[in-house]
mmCIF file of the N, C-alpha and C atoms, coordinates in Angstrom:
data_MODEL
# 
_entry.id   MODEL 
# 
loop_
_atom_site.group_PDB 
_atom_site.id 
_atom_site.type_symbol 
_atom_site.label_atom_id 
_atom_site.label_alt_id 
_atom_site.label_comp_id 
_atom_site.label_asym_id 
_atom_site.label_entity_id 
_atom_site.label_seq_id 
_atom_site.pdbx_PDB_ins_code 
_atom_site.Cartn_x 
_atom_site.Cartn_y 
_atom_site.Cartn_z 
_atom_site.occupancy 
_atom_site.B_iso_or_equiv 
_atom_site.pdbx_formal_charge 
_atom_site.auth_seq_id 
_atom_site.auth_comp_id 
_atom_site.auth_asym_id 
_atom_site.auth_atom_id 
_atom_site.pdbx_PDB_model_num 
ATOM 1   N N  . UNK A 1 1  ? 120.387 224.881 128.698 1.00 0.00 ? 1  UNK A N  1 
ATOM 2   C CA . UNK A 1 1  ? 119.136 225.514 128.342 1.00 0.00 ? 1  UNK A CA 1 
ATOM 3   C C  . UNK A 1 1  ? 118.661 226.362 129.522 1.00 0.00 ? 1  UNK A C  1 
ATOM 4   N N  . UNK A 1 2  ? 118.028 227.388 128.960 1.00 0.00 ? 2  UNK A N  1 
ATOM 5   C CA . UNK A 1 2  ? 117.854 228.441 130.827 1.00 0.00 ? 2  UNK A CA 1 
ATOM 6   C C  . UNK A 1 2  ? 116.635 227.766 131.259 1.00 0.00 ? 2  UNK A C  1 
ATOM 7   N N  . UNK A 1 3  ? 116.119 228.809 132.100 1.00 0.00 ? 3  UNK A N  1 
ATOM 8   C CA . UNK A 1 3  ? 115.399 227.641 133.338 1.00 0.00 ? 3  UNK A CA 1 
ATOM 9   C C  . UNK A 1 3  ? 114.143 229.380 132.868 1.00 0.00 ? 3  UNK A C  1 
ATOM 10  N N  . UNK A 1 4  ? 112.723 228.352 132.316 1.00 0.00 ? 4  UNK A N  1 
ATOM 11  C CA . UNK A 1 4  ? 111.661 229.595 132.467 1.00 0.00 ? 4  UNK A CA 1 
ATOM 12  C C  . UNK A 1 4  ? 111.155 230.002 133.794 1.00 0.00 ? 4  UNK A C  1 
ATOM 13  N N  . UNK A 1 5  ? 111.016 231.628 134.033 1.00 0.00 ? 5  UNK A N  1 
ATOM 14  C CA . UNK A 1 5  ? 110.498 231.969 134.726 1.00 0.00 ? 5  UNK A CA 1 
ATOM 15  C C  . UNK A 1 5  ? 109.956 231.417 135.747 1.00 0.00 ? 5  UNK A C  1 
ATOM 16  N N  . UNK A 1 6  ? 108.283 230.930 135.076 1.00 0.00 ? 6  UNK A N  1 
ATOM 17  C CA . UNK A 1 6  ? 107.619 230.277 135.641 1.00 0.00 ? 6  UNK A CA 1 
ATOM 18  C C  . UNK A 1 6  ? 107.748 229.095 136.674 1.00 0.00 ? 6  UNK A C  1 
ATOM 19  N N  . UNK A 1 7  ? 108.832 228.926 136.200 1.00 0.00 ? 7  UNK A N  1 
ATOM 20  C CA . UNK A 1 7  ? 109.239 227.142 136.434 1.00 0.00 ? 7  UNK A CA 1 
ATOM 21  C C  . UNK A 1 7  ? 110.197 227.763 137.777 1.00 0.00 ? 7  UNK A C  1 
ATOM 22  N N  . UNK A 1 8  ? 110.576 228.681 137.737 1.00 0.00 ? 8  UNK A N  1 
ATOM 23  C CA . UNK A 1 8  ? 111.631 228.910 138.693 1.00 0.00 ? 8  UNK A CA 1 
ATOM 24  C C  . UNK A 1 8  ? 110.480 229.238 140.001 1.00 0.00 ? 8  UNK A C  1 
ATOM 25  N N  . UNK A 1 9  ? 109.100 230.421 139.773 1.00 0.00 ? 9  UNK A N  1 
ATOM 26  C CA . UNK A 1 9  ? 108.514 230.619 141.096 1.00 0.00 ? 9  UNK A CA 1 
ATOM 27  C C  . UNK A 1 9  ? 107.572 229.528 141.180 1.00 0.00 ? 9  UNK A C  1 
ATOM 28  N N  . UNK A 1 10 ? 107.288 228.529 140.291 1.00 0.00 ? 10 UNK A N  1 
ATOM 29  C CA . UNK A 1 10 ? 106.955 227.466 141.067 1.00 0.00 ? 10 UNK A CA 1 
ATOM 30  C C  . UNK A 1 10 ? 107.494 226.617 141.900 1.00 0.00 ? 10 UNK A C  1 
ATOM 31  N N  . UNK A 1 11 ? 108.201 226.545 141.257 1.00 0.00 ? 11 UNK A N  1 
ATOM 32  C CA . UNK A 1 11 ? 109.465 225.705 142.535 1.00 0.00 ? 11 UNK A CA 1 
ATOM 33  C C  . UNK A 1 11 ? 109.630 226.383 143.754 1.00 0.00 ? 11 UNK A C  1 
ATOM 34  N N  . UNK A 1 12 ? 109.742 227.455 143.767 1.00 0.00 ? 12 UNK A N  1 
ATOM 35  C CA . UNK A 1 12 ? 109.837 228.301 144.822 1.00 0.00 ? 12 UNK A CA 1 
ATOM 36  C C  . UNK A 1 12 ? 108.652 228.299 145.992 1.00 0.00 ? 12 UNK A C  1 
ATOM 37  N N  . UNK A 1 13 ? 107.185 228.831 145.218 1.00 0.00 ? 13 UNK A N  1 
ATOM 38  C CA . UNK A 1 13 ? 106.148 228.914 145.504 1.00 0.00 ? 13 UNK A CA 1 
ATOM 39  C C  . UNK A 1 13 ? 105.580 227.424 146.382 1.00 0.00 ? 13 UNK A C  1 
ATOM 40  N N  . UNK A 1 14 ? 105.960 226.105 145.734 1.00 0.00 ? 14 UNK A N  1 
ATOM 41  C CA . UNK A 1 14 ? 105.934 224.691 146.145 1.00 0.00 ? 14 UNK A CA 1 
ATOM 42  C C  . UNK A 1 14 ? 106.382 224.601 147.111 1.00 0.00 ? 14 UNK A C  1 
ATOM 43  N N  . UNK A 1 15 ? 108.080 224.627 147.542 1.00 0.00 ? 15 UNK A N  1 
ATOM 44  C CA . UNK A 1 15 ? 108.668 224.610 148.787 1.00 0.00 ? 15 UNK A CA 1 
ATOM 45  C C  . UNK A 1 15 ? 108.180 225.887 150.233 1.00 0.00 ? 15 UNK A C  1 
ATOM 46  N N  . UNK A 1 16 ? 107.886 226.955 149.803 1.00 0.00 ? 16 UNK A N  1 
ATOM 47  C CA . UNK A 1 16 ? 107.616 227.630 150.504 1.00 0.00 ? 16 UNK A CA 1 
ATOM 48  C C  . UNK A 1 16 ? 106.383 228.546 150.406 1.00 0.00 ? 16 UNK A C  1 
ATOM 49  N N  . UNK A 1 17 ? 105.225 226.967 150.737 1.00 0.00 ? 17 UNK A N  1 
ATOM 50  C CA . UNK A 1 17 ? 103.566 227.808 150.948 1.00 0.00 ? 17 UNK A CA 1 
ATOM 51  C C  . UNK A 1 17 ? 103.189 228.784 151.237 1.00 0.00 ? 17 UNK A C  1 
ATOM 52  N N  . UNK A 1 18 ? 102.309 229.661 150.936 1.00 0.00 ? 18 UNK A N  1 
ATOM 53  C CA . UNK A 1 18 ? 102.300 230.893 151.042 1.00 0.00 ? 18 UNK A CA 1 
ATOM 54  C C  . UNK A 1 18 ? 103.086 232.551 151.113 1.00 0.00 ? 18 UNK A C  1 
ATOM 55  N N  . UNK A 1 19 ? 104.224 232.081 149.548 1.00 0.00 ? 19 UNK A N  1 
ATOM 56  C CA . UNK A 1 19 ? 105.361 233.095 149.405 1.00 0.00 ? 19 UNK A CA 1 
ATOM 57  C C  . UNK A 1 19 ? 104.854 233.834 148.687 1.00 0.00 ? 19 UNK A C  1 
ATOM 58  N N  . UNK A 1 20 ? 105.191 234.939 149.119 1.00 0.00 ? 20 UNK A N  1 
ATOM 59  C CA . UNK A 1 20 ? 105.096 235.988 147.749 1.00 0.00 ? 20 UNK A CA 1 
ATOM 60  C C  . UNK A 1 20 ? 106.438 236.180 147.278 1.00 0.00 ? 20 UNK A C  1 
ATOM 61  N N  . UNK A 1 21 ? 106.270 235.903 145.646 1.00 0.00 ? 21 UNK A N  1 
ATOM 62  C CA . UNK A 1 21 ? 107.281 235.333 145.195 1.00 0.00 ? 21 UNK A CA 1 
ATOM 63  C C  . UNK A 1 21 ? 107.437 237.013 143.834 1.00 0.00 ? 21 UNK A C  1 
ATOM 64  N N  . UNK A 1 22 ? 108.123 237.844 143.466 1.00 0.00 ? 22 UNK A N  1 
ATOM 65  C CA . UNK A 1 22 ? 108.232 238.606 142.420 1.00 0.00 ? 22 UNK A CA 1 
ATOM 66  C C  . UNK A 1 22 ? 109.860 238.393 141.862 1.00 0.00 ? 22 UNK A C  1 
ATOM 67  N N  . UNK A 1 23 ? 109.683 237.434 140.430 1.00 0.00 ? 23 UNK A N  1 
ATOM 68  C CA . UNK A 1 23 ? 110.710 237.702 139.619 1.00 0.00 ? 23 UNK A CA 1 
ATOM 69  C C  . UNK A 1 23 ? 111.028 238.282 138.552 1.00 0.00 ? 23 UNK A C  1 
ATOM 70  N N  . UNK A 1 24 ? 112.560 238.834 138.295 1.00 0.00 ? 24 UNK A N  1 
ATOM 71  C CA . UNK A 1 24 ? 112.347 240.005 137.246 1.00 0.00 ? 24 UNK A CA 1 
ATOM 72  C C  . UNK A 1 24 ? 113.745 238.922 136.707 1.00 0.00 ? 24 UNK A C  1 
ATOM 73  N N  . UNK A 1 25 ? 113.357 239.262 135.019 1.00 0.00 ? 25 UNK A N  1 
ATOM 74  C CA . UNK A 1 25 ? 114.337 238.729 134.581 1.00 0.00 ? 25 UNK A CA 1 
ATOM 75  C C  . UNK A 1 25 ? 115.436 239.830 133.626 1.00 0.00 ? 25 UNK A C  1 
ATOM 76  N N  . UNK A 1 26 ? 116.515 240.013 134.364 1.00 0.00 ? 26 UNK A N  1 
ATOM 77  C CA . UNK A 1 26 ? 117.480 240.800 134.424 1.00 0.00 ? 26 UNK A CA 1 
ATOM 78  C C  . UNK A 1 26 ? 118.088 241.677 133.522 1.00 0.00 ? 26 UNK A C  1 
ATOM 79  N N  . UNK A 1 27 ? 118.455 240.550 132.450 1.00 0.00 ? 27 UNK A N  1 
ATOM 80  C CA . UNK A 1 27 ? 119.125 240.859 130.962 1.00 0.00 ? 27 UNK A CA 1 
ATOM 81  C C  . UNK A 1 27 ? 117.963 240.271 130.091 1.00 0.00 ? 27 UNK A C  1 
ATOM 82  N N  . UNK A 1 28 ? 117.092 240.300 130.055 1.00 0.00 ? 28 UNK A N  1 
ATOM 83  C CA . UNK A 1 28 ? 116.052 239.059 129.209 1.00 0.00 ? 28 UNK A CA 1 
ATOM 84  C C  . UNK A 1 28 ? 116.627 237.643 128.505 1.00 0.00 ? 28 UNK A C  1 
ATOM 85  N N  . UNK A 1 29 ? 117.334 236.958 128.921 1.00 0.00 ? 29 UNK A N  1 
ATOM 86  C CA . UNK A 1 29 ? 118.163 235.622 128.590 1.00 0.00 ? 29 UNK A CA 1 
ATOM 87  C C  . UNK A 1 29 ? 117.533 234.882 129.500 1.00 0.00 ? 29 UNK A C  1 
ATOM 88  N N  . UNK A 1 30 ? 116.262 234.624 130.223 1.00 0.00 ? 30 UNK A N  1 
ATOM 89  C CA . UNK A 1 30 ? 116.264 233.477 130.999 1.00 0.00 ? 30 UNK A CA 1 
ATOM 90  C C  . UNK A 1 30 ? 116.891 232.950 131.645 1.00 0.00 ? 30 UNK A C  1 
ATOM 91  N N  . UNK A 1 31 ? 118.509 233.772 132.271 1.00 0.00 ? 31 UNK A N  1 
ATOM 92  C CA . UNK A 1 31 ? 119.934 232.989 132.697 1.00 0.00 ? 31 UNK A CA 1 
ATOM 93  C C  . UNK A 1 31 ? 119.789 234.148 133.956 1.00 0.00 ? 31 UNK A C  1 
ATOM 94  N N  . UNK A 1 32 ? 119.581 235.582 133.863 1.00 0.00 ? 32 UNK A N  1 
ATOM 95  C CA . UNK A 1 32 ? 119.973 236.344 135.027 1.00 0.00 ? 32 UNK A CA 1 
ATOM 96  C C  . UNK A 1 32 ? 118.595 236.892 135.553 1.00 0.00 ? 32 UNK A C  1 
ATOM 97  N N  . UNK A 1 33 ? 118.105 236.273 136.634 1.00 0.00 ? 33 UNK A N  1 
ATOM 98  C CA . UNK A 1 33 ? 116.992 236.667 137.588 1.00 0.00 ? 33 UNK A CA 1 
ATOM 99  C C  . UNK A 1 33 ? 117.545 237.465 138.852 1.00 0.00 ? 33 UNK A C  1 
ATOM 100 N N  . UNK A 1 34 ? 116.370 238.369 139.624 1.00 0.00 ? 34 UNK A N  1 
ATOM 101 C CA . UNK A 1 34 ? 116.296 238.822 140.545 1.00 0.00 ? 34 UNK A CA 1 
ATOM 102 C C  . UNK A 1 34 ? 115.175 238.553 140.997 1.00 0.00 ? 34 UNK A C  1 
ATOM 103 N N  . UNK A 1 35 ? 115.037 237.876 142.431 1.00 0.00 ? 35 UNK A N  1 
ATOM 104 C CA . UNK A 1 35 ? 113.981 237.531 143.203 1.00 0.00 ? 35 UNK A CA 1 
ATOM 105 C C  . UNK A 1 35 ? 113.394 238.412 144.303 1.00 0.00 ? 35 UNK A C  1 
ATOM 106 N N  . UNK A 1 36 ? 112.442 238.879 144.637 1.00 0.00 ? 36 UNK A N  1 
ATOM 107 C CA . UNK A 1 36 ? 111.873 239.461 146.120 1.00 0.00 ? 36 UNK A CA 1 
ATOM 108 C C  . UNK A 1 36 ? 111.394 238.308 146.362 1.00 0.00 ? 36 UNK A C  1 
ATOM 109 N N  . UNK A 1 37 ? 111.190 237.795 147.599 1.00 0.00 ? 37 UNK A N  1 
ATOM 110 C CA . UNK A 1 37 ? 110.566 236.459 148.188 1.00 0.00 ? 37 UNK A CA 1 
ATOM 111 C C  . UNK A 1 37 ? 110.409 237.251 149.826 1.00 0.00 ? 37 UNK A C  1 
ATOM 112 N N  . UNK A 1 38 ? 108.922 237.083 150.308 1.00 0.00 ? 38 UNK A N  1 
ATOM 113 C CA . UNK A 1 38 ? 108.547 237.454 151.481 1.00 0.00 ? 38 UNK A CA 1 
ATOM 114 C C  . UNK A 1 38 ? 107.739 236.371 151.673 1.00 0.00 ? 38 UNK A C  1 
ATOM 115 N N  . UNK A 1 39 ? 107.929 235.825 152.941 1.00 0.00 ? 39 UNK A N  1 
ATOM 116 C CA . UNK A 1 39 ? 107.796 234.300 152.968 1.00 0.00 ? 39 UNK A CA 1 
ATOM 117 C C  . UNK A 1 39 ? 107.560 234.438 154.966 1.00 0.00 ? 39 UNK A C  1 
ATOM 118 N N  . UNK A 1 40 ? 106.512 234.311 155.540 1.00 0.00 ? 40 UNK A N  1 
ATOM 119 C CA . UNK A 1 40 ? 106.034 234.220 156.602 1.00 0.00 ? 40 UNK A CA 1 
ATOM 120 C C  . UNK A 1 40 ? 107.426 233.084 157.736 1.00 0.00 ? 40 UNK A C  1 
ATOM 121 N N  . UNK A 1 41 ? 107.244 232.281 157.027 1.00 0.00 ? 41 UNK A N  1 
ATOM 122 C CA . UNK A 1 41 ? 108.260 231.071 157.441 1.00 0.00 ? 41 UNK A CA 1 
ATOM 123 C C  . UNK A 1 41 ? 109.934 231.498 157.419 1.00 0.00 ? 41 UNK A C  1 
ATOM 124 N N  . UNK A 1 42 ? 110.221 232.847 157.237 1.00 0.00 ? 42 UNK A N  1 
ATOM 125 C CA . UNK A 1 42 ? 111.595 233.241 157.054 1.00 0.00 ? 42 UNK A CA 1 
ATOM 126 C C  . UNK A 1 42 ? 111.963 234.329 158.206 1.00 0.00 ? 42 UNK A C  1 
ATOM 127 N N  . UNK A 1 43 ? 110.560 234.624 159.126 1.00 0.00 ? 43 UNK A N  1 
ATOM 128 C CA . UNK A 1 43 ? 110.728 235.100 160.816 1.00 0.00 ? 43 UNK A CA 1 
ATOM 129 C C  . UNK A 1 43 ? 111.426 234.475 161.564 1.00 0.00 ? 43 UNK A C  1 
ATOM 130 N N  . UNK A 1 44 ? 112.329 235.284 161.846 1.00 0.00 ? 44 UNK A N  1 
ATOM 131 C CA . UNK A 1 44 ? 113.623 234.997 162.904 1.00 0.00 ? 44 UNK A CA 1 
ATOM 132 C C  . UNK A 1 44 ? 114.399 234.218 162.490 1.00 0.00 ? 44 UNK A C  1 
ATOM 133 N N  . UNK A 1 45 ? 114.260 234.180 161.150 1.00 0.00 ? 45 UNK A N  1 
ATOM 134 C CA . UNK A 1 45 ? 115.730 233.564 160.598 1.00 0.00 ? 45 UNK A CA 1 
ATOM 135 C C  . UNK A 1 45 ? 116.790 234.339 160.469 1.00 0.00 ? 45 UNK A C  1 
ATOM 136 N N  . UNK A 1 46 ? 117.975 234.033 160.196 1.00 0.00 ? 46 UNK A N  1 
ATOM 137 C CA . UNK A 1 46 ? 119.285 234.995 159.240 1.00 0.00 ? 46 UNK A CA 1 
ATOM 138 C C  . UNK A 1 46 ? 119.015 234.935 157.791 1.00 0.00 ? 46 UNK A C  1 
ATOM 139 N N  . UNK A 1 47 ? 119.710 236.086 156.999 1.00 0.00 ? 47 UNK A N  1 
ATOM 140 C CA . UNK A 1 47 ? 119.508 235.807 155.969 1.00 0.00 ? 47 UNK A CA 1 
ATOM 141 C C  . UNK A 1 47 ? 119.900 234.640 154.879 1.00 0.00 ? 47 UNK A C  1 
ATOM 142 N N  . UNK A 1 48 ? 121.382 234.676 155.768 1.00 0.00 ? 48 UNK A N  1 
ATOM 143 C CA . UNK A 1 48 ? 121.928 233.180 155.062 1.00 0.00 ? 48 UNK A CA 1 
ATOM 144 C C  . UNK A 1 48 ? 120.734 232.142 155.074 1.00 0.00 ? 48 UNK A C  1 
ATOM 145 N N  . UNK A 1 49 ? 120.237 231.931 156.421 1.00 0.00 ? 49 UNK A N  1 
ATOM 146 C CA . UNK A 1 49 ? 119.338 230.826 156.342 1.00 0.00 ? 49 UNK A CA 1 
ATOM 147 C C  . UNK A 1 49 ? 118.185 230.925 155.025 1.00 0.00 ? 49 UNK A C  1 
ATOM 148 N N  . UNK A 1 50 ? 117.604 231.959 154.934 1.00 0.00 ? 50 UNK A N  1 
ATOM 149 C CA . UNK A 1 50 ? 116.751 232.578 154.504 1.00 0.00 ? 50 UNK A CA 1 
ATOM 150 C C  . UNK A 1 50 ? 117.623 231.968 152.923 1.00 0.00 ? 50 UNK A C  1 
ATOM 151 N N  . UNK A 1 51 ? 118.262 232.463 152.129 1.00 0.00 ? 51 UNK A N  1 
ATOM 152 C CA . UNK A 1 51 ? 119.054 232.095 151.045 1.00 0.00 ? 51 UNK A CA 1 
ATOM 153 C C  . UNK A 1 51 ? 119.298 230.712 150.553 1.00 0.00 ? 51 UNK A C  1 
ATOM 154 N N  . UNK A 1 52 ? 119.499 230.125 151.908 1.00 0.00 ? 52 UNK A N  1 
ATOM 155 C CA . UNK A 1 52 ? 119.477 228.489 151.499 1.00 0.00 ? 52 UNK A CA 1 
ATOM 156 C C  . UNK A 1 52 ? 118.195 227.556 151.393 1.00 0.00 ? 52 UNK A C  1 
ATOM 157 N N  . UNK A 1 53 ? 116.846 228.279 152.299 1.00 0.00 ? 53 UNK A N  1 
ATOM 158 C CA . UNK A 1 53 ? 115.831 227.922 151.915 1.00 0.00 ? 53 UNK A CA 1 
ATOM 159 C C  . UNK A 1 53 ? 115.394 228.212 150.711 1.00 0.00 ? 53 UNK A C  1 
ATOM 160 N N  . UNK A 1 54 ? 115.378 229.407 149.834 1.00 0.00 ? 54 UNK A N  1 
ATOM 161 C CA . UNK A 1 54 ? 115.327 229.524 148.500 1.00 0.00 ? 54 UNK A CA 1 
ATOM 162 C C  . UNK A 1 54 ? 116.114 228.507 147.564 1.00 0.00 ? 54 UNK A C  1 
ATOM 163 N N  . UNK A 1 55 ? 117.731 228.310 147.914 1.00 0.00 ? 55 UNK A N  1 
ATOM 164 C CA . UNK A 1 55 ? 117.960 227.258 146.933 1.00 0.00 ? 55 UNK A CA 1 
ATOM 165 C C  . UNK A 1 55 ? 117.777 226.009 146.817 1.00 0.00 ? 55 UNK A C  1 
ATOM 166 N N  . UNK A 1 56 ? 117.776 225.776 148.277 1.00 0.00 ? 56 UNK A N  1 
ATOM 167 C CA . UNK A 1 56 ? 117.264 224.249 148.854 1.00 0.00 ? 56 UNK A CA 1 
ATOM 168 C C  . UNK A 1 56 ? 115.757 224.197 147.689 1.00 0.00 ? 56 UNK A C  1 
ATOM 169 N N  . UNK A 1 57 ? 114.901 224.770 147.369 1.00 0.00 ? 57 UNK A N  1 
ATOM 170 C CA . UNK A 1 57 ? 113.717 225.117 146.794 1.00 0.00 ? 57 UNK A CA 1 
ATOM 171 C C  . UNK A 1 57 ? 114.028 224.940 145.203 1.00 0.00 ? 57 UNK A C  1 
ATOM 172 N N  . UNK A 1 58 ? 115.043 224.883 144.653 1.00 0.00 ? 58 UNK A N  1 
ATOM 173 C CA . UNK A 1 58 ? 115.851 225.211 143.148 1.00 0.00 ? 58 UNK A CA 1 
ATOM 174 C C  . UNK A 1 58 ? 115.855 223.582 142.804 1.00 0.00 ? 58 UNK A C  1 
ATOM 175 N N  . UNK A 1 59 ? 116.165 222.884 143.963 1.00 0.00 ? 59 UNK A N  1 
ATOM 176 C CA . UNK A 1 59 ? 116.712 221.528 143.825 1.00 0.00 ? 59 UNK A CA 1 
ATOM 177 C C  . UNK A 1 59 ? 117.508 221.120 142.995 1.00 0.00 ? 59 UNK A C  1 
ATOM 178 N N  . UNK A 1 60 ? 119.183 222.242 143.061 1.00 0.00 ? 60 UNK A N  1 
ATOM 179 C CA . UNK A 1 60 ? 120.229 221.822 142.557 1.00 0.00 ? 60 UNK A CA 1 
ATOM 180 C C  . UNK A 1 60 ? 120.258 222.401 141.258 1.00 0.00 ? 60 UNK A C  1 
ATOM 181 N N  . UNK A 1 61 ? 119.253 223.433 140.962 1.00 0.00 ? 61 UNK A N  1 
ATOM 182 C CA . UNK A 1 61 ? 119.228 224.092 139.086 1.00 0.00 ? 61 UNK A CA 1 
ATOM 183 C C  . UNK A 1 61 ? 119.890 225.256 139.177 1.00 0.00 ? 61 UNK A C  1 
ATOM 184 N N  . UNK A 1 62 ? 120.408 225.804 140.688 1.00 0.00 ? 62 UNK A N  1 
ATOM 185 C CA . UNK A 1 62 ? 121.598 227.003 140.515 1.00 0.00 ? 62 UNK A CA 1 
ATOM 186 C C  . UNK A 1 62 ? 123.009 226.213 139.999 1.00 0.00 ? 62 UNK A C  1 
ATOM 187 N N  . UNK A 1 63 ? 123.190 226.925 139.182 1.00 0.00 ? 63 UNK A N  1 
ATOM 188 C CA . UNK A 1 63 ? 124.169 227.117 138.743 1.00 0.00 ? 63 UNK A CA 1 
ATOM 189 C C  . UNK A 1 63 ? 124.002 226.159 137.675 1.00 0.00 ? 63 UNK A C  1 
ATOM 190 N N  . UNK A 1 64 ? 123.215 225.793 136.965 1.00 0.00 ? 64 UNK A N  1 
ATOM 191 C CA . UNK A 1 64 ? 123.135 225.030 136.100 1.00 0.00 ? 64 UNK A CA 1 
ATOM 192 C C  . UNK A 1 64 ? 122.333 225.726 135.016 1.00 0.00 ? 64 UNK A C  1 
ATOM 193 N N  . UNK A 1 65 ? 121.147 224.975 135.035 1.00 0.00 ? 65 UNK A N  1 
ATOM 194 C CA . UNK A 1 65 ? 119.619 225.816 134.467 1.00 0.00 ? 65 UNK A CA 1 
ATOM 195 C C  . UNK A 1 65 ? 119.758 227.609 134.729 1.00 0.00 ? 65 UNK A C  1 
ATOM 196 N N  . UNK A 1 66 ? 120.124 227.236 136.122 1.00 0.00 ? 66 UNK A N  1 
ATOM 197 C CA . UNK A 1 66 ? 120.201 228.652 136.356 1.00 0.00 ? 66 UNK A CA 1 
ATOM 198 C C  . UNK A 1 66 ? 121.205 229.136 136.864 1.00 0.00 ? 66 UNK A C  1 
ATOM 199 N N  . UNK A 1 67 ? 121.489 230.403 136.090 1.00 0.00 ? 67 UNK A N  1 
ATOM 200 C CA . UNK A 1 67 ? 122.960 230.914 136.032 1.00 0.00 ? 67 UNK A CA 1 
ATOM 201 C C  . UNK A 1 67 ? 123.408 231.549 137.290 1.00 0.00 ? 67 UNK A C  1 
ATOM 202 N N  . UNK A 1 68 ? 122.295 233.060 136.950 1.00 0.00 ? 68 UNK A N  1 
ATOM 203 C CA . UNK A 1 68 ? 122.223 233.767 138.379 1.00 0.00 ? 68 UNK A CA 1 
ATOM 204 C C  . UNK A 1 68 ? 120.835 234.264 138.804 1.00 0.00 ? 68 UNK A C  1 
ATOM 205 N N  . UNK A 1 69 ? 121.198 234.390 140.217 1.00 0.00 ? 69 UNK A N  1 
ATOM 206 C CA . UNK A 1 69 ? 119.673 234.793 140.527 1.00 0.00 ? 69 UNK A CA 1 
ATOM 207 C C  . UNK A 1 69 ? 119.819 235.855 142.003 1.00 0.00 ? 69 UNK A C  1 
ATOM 208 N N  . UNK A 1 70 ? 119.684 236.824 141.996 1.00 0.00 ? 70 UNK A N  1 
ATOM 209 C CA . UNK A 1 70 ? 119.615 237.803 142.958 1.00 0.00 ? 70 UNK A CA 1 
ATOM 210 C C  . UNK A 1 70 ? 118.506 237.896 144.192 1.00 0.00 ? 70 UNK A C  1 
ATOM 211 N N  . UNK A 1 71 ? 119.295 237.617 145.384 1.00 0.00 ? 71 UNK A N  1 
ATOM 212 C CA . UNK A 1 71 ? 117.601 237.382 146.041 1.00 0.00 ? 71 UNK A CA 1 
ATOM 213 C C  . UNK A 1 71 ? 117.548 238.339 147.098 1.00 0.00 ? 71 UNK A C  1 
ATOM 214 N N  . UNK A 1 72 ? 116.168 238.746 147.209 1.00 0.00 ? 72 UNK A N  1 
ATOM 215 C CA . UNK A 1 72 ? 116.398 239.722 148.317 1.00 0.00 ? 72 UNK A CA 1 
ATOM 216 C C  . UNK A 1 72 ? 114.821 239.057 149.071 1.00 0.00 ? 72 UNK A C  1 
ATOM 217 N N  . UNK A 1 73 ? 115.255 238.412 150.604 1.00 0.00 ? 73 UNK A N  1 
ATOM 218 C CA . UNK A 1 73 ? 113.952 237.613 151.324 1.00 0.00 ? 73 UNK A CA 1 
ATOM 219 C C  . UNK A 1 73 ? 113.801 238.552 152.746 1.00 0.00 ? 73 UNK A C  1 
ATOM 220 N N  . UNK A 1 74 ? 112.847 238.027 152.911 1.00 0.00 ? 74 UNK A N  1 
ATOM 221 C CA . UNK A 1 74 ? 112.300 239.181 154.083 1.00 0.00 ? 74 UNK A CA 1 
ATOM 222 C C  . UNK A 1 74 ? 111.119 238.053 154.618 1.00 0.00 ? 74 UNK A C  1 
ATOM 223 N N  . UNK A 1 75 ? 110.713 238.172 155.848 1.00 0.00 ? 75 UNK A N  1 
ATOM 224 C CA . UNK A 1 75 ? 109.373 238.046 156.852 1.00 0.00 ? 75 UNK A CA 1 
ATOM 225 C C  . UNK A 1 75 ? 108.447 239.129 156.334 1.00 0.00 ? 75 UNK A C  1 
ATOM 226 N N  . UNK A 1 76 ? 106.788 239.039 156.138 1.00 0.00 ? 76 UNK A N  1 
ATOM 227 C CA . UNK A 1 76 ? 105.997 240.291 156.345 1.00 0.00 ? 76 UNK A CA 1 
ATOM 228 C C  . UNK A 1 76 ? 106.155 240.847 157.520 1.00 0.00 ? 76 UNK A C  1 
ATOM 229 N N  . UNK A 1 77 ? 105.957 242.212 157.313 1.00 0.00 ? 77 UNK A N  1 
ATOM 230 C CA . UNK A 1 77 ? 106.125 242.979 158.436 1.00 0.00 ? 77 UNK A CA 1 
ATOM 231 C C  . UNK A 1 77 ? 104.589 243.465 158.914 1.00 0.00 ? 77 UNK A C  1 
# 
């Protein structure tokens, strides 16, 4: 069953307080997302790091619930 929207930037939003979180859903199937996530707490990270804090945040629904998800994270500038 896909994973709603909502449910995905809450999870997100939960693990990482004060994110700005914008998801677009891809093909409209609830299965292919693209994320912007600008997240204060992602300064002077790598991006890898940056990537695993987002899924670490999923708690195990990639690749399940959720199929794919495109992320593009950043620090405010």
């Amino acid at each position: 069953m896909p994973m709603p929207a909502q449910e995905i930037v809450s999870m997100i939003e939960e693990a990482l307080p004060g994110a700005d979180v914008n998801l677009v859903d891809m093909a409209g199937d609830s299965n292919h997302y693209a994320a912007e996530i600008v997240y204060e707490g992602f300064s002077g990270l790598s991006r890898i790091k940056q990537h695993q804090m987002v899924y670490d945040a999923l708690k195990g629904h990639m690749g399940g619930e959720l199929h794919a998800l495109a992320l593009k994270t950043s620090a405010p500038k």
